[in-house]
Residue, then its C-alpha position, 0 to 999 in steps of 0.5 A: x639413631x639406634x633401633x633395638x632388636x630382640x624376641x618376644x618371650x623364650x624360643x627354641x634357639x633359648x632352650x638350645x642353648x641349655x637355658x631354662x627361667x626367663x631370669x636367664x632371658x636377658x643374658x640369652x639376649x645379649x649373648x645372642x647378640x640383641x638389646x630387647x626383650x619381652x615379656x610375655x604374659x598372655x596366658x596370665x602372669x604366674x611369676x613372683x614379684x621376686x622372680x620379676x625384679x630378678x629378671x629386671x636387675x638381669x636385664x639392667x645388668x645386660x643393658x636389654x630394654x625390656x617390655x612387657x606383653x599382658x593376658x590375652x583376656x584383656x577385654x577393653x570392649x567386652x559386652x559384658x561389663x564386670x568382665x570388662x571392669x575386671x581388665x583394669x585389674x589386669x592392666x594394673x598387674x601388668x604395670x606393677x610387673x613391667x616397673x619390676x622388669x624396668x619396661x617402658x611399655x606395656x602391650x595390651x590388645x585393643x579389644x574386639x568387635x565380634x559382637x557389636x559395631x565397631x562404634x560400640x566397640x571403641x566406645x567401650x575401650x574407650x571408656x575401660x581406658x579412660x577408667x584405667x587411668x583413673x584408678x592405676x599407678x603407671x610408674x611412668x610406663x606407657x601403656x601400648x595399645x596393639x594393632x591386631x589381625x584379625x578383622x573382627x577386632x579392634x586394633x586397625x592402625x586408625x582405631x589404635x591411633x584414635x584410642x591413643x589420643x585419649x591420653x599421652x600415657x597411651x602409646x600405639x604398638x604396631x604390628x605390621x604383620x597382624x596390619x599385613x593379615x588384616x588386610x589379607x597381605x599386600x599392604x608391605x612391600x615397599x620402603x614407603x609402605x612401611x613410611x606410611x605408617x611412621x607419618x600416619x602415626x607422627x602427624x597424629x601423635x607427634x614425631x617423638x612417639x613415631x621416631x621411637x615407636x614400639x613394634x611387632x614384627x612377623x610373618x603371619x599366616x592369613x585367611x579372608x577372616x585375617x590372621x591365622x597363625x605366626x610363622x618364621x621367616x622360612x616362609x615364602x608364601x605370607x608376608x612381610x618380608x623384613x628387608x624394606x621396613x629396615x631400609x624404612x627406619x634406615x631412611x627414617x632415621x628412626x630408633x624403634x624398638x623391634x619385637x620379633x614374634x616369629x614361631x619359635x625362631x623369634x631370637x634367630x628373625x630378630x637377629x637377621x633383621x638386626x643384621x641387616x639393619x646393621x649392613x645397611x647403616x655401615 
């Protein structure tokens, strides 16, 4: 049992450190004293094939287990269809970096519902993933389909389960904090709140895949739309708090791999979380 902790994409605690390319990422993390990173990619990927393999030989090297996340404009259930079609291409940009970077998973956002039914909606991400597998190279990287926080997108912990079926190169990524914003905070406060959510998972998609599931974890600020913004783990008024999810992976005996995304102190949330976990396996 060994879960793996680490930032998702380069913090303040990154730059005060003096680094500057996320080639340097993987020896920030290891120094710090995490085993995970990730990539982040959601304005679109800029980097070189070079620059991606350097960044992955460095992770290698430092023995982090990277992932990667792809473009925000990803769009599984857009209305329209070239742009729909068009994110096949990106998901295969984004498996072809990610085999670069040595990462397992991607992590693709499910796709909204704004302007349709929801049935509609997962009817078309359907069919965009469906597609996907018909016309990508995976590499063997999993590609991890992301719950989300706002509630006029798809991404509840059902929907991305049910997309998940589709195949077994897809793979849930939970988010509790966009799962807590959805649902206007409240759903995690207990051990077992968070055992919910790896028995839902493991009687769906098999105990392999919840015993090493891939996930975010945040504070998120919260309206009645759902989620708002990222915060860090100063804050008192929004949830999660991180305690009870480490005793539920403890009580598991789980090994997730645990991406923090607070604002900004994304290193310094995912190394108290290593911590405590640490604290309580002793």
């Amino acid at each position: 049992m060994s879960a793996f902790f680490g930032p998702g994409g380069n913090g303040d605690m990154f730059r005060a450190a003096g680094y500057k390319s996320t080639v340097q990422a993987p020896e920030f993390v290891r120094a710090a004293g995490l085993d995970a990173y990730e990539y982040e990619a959601g304005n679109g990927l800029a980097a070189s094939e070079t620059t991606l393999a350097a960044t992955g030989d460095a992770a290698r090297e430092a023995g982090i287990k990277m992932s990667f996340h792809t473009p925000y404009f990803i769009s599984l259930s857009g209305i329209d269809p070239e742009k729909r079609l068009k994110s096949i291409d990106y998901i295969k940009q984004s498996l072809d970096a990610a085999h670069l970077l040595g990462a397992g998973t991607i992590v693709v956002h499910s796709g909204s519902a704004a302007k349709i039914s929801r049935e509609e909606a997962m009817t078309l991400a359907a069919d965009t993933l469906k597609r996907t597998l018909d016309a990508v190279d995976t590499h063997g990287v999993k590609i991890g389909l992301e719950t989300m926080g706002k509630k006029n997108q798809l991404g509840t912990l059902d929907e991305v389960i049910e997309l998940c079926r589709i195949s077994p190169a897809f793979v849930p990524v939970v988010d509790f904090g966009h799962l807590n914003a959805r649902d206007c905070g409240g759903v995690f406060r207990t051990e077992e709140d968070y055992l919910r959510v790896f028995d839902r998972i493991g009687s769906a998609l098999g105990s392999d895949i919840a015993m090493n599931l891939h996930c975010h974890f945040s504070k998120i600020e919260w309206t009645d739309s759902g989620e708002r913004r990222h915060l860090t783990f100063e804050d008192r008024q929004y949830g999660p708090d991180f305690e009870p999810f480490m005793e539920a992976i403890y009580i598991l005996g789980a090994s997730p791999t645990v991406i923090c995304e607070s604002a900004g102190t994304q290193a310094e949330d995912a190394l108290a979380m290593k911590k405590y976990y640490m604290s309580i396996r002793r």
